[in-house]
PDB file of N, CA, C, O and CB in Angstrom:
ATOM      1  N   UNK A   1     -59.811 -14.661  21.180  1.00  0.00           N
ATOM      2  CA  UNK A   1     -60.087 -14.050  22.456  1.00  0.00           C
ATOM      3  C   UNK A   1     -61.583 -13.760  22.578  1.00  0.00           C
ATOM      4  O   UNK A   1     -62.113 -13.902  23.680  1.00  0.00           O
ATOM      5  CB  UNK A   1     -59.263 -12.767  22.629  1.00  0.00           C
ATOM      6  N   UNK A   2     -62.301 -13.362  21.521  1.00  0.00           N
ATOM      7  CA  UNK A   2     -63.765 -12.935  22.091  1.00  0.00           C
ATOM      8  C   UNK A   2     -64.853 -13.827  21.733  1.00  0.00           C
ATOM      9  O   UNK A   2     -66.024 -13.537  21.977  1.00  0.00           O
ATOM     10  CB  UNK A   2     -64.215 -11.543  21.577  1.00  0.00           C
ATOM     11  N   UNK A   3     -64.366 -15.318  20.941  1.00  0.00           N
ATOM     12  CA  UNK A   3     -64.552 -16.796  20.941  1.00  0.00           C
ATOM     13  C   UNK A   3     -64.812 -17.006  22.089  1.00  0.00           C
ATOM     14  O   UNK A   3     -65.927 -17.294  22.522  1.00  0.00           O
ATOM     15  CB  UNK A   3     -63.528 -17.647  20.521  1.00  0.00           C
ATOM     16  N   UNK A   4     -63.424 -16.840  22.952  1.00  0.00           N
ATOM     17  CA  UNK A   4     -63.326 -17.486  24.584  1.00  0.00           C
ATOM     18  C   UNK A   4     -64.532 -16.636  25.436  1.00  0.00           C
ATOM     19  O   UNK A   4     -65.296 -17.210  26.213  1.00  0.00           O
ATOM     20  CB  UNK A   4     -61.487 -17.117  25.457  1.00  0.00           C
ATOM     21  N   UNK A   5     -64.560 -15.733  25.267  1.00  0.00           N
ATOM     22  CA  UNK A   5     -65.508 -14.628  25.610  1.00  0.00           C
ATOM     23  C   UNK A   5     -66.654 -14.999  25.577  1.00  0.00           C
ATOM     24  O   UNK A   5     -67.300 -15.117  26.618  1.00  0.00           O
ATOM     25  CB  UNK A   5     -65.480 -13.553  24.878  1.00  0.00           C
ATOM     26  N   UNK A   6     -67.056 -15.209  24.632  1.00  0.00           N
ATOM     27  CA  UNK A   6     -68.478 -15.388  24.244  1.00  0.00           C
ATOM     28  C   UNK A   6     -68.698 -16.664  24.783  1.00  0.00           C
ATOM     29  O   UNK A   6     -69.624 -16.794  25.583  1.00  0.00           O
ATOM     30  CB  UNK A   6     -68.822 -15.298  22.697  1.00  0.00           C
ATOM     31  N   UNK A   7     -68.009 -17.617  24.484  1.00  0.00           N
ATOM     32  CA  UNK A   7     -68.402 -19.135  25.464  1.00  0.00           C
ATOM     33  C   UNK A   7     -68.278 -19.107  26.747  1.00  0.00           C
ATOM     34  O   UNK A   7     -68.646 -20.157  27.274  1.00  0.00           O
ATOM     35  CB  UNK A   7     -67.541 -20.377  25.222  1.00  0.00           C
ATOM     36  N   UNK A   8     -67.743 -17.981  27.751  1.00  0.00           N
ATOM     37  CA  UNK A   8     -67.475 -17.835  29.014  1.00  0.00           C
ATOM     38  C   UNK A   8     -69.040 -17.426  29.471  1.00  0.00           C
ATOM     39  O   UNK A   8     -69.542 -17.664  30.569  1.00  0.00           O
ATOM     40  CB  UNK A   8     -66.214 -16.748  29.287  1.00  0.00           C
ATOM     41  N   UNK A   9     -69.698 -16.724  28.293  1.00  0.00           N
ATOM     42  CA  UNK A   9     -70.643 -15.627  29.062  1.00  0.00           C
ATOM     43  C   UNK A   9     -72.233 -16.862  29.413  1.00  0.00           C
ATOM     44  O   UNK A   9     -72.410 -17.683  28.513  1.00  0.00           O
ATOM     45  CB  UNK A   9     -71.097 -13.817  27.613  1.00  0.00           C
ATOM     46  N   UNK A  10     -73.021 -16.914  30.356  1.00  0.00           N
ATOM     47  CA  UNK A  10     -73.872 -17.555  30.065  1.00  0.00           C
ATOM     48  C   UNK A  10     -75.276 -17.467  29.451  1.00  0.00           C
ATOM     49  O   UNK A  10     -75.608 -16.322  29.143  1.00  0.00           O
ATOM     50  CB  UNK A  10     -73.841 -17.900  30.800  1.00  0.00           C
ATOM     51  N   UNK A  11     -76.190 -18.460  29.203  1.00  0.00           N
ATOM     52  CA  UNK A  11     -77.346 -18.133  28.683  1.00  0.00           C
ATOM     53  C   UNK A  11     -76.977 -18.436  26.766  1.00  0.00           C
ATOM     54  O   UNK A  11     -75.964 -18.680  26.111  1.00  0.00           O
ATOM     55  CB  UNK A  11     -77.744 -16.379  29.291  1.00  0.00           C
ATOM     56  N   UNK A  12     -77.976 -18.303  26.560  1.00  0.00           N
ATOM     57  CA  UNK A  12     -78.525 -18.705  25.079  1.00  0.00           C
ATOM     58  C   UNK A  12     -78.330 -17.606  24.387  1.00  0.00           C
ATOM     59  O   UNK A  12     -78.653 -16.560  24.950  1.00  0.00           O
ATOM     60  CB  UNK A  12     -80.053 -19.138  24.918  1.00  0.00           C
ATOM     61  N   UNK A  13     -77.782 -17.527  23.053  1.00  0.00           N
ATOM     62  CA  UNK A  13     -77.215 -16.247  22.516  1.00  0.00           C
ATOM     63  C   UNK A  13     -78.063 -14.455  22.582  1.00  0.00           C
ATOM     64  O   UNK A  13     -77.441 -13.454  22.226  1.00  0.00           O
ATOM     65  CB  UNK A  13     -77.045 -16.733  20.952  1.00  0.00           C
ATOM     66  N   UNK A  14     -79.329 -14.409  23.030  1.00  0.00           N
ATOM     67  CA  UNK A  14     -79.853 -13.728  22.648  1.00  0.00           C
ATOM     68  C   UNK A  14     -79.246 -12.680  24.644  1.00  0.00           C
ATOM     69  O   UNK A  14     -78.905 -11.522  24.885  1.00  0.00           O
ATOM     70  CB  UNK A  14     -81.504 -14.382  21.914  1.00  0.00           C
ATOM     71  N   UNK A  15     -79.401 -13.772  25.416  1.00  0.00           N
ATOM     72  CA  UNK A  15     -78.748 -13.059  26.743  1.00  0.00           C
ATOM     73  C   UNK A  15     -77.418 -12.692  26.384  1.00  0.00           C
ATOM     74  O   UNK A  15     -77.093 -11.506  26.444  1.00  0.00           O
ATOM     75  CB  UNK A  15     -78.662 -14.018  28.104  1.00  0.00           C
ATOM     76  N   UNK A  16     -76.354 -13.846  25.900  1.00  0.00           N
ATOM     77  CA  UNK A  16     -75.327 -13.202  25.732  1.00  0.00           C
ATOM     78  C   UNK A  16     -74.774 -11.790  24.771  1.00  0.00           C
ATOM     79  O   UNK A  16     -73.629 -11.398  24.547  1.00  0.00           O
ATOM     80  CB  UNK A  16     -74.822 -14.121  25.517  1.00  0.00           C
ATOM     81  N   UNK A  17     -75.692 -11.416  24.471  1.00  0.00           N
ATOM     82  CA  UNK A  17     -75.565 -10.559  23.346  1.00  0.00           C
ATOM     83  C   UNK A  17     -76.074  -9.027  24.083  1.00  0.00           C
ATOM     84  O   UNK A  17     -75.696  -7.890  23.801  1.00  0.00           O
ATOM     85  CB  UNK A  17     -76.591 -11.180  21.941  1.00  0.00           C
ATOM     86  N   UNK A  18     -77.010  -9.456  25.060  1.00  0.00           N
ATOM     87  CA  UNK A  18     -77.497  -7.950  26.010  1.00  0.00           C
ATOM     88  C   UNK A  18     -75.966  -8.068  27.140  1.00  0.00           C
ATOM     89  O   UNK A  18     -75.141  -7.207  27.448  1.00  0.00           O
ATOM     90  CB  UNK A  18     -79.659  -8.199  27.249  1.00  0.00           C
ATOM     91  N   UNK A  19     -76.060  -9.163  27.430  1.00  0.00           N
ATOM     92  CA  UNK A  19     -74.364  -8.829  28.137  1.00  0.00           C
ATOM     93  C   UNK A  19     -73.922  -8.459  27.814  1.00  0.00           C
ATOM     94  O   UNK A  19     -73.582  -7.482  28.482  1.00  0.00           O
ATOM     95  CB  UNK A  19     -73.425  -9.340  28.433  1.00  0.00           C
ATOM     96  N   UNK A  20     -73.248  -8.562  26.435  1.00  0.00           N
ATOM     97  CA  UNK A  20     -71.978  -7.601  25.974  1.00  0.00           C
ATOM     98  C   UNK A  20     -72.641  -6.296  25.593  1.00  0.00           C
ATOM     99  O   UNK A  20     -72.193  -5.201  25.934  1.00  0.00           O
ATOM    100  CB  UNK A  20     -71.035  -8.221  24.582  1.00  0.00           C
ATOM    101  N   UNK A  21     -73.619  -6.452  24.943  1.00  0.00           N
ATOM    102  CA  UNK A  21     -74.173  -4.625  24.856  1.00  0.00           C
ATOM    103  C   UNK A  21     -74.209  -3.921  26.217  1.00  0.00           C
ATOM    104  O   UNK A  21     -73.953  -2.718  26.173  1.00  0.00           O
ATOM    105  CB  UNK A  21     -75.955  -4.409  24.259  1.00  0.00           C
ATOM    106  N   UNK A  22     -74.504  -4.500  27.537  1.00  0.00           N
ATOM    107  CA  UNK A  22     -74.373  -3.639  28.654  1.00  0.00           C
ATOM    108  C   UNK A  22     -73.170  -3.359  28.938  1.00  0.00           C
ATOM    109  O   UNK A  22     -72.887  -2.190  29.202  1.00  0.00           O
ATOM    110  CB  UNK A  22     -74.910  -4.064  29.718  1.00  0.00           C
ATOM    111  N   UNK A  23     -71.739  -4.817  28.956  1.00  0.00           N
ATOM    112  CA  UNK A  23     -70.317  -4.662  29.065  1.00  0.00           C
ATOM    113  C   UNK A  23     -69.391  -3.225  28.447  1.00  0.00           C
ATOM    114  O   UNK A  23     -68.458  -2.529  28.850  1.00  0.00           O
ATOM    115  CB  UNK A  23     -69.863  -5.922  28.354  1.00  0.00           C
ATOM    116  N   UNK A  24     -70.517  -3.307  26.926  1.00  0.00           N
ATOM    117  CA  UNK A  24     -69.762  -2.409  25.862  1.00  0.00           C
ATOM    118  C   UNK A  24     -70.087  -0.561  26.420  1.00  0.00           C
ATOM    119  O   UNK A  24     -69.437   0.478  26.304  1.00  0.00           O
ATOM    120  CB  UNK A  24     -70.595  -2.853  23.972  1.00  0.00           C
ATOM    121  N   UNK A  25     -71.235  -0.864  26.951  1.00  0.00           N
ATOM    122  CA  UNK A  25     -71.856   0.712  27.105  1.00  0.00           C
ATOM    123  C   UNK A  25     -71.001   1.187  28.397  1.00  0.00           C
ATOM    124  O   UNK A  25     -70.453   2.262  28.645  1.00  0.00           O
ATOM    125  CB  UNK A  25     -73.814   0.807  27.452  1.00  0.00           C
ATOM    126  N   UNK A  26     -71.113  -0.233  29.250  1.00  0.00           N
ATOM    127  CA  UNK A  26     -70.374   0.262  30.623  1.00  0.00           C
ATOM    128  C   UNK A  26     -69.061   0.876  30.350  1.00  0.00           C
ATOM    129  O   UNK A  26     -68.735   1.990  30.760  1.00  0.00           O
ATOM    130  CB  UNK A  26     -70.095  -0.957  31.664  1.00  0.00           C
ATOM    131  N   UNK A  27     -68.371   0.143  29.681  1.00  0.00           N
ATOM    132  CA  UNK A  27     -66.608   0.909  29.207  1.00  0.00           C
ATOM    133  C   UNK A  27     -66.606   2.034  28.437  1.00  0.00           C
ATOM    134  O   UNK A  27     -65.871   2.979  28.726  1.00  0.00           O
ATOM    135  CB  UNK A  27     -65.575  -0.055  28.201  1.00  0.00           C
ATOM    136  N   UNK A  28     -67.539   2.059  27.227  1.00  0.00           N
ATOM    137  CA  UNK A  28     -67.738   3.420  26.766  1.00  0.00           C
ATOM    138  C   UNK A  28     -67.756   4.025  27.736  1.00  0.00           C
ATOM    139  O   UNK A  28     -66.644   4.550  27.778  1.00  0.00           O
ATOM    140  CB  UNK A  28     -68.774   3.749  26.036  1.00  0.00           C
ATOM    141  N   UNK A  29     -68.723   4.543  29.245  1.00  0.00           N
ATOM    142  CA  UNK A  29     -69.068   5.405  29.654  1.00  0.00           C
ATOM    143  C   UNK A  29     -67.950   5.667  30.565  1.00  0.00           C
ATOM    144  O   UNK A  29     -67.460   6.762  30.842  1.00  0.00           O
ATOM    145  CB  UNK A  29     -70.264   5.303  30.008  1.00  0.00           C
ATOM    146  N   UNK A  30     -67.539   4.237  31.090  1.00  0.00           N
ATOM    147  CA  UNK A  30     -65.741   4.939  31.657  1.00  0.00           C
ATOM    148  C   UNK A  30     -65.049   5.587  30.973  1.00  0.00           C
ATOM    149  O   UNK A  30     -64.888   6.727  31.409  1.00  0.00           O
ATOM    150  CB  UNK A  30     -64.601   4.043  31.953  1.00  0.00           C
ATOM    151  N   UNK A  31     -64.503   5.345  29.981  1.00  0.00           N
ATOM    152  CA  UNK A  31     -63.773   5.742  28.790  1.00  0.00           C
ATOM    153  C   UNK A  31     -64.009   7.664  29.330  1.00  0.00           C
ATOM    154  O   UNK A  31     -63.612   8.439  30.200  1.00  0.00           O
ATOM    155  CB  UNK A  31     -64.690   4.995  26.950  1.00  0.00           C
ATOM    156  N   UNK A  32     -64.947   7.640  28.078  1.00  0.00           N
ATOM    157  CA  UNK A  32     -65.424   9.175  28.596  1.00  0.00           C
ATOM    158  C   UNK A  32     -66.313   9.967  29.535  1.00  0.00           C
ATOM    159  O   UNK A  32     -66.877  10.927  29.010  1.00  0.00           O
ATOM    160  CB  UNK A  32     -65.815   9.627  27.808  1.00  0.00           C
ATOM    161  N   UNK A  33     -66.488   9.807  30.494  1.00  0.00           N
ATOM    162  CA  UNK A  33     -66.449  10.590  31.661  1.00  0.00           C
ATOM    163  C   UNK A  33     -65.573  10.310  32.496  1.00  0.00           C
ATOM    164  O   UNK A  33     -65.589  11.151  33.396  1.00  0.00           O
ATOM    165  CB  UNK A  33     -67.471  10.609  32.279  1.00  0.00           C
ATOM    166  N   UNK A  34     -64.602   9.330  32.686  1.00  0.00           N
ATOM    167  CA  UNK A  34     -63.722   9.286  33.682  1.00  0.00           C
ATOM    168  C   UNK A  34     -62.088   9.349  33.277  1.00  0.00           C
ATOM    169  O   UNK A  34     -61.258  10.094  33.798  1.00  0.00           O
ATOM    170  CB  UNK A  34     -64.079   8.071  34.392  1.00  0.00           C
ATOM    171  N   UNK A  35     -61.886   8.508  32.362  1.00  0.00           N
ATOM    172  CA  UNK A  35     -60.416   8.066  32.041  1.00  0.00           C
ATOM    173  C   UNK A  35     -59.961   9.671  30.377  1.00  0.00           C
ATOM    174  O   UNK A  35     -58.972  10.313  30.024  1.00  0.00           O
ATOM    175  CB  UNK A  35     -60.556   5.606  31.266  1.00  0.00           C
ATOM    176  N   UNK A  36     -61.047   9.582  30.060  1.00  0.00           N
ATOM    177  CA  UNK A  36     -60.555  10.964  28.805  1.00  0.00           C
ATOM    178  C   UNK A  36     -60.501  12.201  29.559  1.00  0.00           C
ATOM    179  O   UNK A  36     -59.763  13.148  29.287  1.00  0.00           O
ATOM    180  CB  UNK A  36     -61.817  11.336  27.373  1.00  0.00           C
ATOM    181  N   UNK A  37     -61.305  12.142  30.500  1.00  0.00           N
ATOM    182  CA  UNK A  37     -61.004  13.660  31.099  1.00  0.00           C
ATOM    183  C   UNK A  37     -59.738  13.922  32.244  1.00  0.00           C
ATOM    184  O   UNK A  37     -59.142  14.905  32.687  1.00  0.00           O
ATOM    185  CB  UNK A  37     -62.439  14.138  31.896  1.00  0.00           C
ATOM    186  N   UNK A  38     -59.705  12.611  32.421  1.00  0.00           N
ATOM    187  CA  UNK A  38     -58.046  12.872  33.576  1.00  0.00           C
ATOM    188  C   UNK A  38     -57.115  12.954  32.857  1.00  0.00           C
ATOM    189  O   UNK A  38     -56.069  13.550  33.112  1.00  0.00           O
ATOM    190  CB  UNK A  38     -57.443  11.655  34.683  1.00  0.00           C
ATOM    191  N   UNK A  39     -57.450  12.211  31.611  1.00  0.00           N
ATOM    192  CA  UNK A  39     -55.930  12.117  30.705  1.00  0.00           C
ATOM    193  C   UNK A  39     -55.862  13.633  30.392  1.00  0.00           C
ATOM    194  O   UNK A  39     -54.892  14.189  30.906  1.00  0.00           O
ATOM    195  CB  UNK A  39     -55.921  11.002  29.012  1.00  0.00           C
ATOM    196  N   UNK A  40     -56.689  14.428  29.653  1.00  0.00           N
ATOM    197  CA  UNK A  40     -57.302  15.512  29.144  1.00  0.00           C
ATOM    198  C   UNK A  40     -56.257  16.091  30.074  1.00  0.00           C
ATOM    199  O   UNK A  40     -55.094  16.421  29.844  1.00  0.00           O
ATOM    200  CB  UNK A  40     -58.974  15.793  29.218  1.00  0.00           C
ATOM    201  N   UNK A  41     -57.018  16.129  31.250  1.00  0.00           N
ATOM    202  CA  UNK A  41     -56.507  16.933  32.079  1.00  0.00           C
ATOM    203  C   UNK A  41     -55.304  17.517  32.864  1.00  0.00           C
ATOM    204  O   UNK A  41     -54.950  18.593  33.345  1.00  0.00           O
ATOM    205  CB  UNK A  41     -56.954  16.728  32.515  1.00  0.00           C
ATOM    206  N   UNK A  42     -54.619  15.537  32.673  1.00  0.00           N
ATOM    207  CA  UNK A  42     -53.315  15.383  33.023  1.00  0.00           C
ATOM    208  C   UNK A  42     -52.267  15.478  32.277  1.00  0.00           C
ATOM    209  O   UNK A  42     -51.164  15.563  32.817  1.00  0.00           O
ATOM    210  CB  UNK A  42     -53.190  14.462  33.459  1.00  0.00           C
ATOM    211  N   UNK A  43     -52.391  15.483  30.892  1.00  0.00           N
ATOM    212  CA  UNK A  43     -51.505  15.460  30.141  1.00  0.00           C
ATOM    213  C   UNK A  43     -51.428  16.811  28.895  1.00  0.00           C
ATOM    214  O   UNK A  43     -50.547  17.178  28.117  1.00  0.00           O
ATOM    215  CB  UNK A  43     -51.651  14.105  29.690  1.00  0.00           C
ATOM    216  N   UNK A  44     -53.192  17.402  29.268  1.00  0.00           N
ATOM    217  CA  UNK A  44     -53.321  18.311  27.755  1.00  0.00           C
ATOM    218  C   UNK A  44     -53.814  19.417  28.561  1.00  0.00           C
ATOM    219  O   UNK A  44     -54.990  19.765  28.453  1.00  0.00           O
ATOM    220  CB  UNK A  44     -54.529  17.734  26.283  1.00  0.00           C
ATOM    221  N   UNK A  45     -52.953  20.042  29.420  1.00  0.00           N
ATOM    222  CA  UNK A  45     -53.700  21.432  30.398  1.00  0.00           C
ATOM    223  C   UNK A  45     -54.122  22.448  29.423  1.00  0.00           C
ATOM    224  O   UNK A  45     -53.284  22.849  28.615  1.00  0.00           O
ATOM    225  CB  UNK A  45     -52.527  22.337  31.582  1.00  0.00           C
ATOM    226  N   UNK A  46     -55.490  22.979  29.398  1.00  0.00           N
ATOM    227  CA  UNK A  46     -55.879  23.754  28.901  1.00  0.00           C
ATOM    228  C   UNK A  46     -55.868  25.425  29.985  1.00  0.00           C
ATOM    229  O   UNK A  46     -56.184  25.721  31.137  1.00  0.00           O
ATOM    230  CB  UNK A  46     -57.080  23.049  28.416  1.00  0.00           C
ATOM    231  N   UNK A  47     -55.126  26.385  28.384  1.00  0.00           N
ATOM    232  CA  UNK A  47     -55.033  27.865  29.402  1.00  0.00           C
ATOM    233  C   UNK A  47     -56.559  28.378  30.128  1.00  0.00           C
ATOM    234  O   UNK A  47     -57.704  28.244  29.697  1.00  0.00           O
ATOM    235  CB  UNK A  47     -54.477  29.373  28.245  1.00  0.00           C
ATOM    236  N   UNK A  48     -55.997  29.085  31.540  1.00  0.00           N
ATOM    237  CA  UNK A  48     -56.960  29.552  31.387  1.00  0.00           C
ATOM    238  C   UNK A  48     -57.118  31.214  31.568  1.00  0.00           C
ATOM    239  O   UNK A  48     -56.533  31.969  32.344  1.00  0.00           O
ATOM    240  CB  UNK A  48     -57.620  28.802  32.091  1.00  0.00           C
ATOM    241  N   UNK A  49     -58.330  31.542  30.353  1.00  0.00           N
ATOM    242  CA  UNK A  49     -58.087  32.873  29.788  1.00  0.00           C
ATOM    243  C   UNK A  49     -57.931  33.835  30.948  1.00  0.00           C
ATOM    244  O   UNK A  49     -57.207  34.830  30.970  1.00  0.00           O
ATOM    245  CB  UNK A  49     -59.248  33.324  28.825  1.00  0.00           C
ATOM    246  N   UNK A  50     -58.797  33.342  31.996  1.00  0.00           N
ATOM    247  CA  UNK A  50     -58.732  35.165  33.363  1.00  0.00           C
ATOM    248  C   UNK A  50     -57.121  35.127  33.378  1.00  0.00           C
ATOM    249  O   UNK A  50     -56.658  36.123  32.822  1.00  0.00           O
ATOM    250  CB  UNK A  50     -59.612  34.938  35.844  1.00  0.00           C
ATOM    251  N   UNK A  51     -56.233  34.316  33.825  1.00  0.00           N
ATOM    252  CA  UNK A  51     -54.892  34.197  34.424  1.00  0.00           C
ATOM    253  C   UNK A  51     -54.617  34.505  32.849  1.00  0.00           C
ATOM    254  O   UNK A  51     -54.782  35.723  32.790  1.00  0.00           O
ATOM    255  CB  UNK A  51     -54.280  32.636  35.356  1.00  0.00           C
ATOM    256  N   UNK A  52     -54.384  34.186  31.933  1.00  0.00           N
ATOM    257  CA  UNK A  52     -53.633  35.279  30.746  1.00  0.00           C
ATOM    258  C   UNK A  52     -54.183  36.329  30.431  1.00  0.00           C
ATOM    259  O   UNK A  52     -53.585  37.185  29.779  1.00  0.00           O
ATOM    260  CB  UNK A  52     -53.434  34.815  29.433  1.00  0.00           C
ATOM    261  N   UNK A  53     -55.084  36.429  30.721  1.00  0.00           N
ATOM    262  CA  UNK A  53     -55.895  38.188  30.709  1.00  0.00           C
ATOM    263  C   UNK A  53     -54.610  38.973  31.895  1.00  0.00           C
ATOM    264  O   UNK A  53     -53.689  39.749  31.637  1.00  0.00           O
ATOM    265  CB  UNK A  53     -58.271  38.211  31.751  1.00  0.00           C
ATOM    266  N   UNK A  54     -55.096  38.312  33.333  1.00  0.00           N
ATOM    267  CA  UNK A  54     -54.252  39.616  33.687  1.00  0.00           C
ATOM    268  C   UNK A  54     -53.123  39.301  33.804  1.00  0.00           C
ATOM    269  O   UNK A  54     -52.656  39.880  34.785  1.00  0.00           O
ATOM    270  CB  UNK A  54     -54.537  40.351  34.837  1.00  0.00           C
ATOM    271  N   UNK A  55     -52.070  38.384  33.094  1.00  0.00           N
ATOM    272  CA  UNK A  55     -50.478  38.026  33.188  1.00  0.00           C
ATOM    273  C   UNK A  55     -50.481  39.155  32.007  1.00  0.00           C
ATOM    274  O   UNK A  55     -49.963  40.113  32.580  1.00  0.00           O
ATOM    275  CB  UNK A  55     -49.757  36.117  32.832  1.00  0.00           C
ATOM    276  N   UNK A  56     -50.723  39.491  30.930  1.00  0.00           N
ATOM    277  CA  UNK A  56     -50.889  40.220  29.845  1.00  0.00           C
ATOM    278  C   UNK A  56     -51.373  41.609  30.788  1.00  0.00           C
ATOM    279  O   UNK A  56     -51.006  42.561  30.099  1.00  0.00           O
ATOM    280  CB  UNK A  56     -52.001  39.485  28.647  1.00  0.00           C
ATOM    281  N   UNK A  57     -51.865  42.016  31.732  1.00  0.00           N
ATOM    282  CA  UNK A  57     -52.480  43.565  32.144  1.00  0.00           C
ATOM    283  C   UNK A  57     -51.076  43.571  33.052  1.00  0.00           C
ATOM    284  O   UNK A  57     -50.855  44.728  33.408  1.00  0.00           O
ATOM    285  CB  UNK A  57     -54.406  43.779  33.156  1.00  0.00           C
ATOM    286  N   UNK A  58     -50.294  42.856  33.425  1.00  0.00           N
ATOM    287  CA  UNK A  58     -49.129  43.045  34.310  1.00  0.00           C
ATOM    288  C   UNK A  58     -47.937  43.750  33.556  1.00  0.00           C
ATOM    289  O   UNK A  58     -47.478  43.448  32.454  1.00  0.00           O
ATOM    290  CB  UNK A  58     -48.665  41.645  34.873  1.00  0.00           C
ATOM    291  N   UNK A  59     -47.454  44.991  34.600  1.00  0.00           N
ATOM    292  CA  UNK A  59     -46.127  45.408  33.605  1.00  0.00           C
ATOM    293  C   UNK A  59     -45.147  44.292  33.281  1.00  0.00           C
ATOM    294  O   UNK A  59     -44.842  43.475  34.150  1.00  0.00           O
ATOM    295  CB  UNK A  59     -45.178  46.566  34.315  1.00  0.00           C
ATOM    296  N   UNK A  60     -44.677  44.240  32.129  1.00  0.00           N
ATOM    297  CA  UNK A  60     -43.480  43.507  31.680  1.00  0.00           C
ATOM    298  C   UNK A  60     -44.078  42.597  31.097  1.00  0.00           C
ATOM    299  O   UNK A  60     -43.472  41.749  30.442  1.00  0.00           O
ATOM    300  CB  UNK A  60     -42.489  43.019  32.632  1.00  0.00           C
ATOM    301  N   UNK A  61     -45.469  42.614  31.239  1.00  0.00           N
ATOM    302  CA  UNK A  61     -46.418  40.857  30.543  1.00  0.00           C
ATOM    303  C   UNK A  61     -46.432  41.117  29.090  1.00  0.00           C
ATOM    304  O   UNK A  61     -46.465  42.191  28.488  1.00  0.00           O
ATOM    305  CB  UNK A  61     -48.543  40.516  31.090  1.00  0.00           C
ATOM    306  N   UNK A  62     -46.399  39.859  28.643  1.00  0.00           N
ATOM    307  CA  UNK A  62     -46.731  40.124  26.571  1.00  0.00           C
ATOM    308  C   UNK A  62     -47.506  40.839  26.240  1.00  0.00           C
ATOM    309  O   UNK A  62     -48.652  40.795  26.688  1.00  0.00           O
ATOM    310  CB  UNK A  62     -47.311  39.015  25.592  1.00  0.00           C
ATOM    311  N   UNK A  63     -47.248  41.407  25.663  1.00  0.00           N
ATOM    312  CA  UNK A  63     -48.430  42.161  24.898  1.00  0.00           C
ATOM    313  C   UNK A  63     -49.444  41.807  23.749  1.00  0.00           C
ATOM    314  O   UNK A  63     -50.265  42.642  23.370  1.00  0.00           O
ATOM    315  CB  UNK A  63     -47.890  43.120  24.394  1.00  0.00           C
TER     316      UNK A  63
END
């Protein structure tokens, strides 16, 4: 697969090689700023402390 890749891309190896270093940085930077933080977000809800501060100051709340 990255055989096929590499013969797809054009130019003389030294271009094809800044291609994939720009390809590679571009997906890194999706990765994390876009796709880790929705997942993050969508799947791993983090508490948040004011709303258990005062669910905890409410009568009957955990102590």
């Amino acid at each position: 697969m990255y055989a096929a890749l590499w013969r797809a891309l054009p130019g003389p190896w030294p271009v094809r090689l800044l291609i994939v270093l720009v390809l590679l940085a571009a997906v890194a930077y999706l990765l994390v700023f876009h796709v880790y933080p929705w997942v993050m977000q969508e799947f791993f809800p983090t508490p948040d402390p004011v709303l258990d501060a005062h669910r905890s100051a409410l009568p009957g709340g955990p102590a």
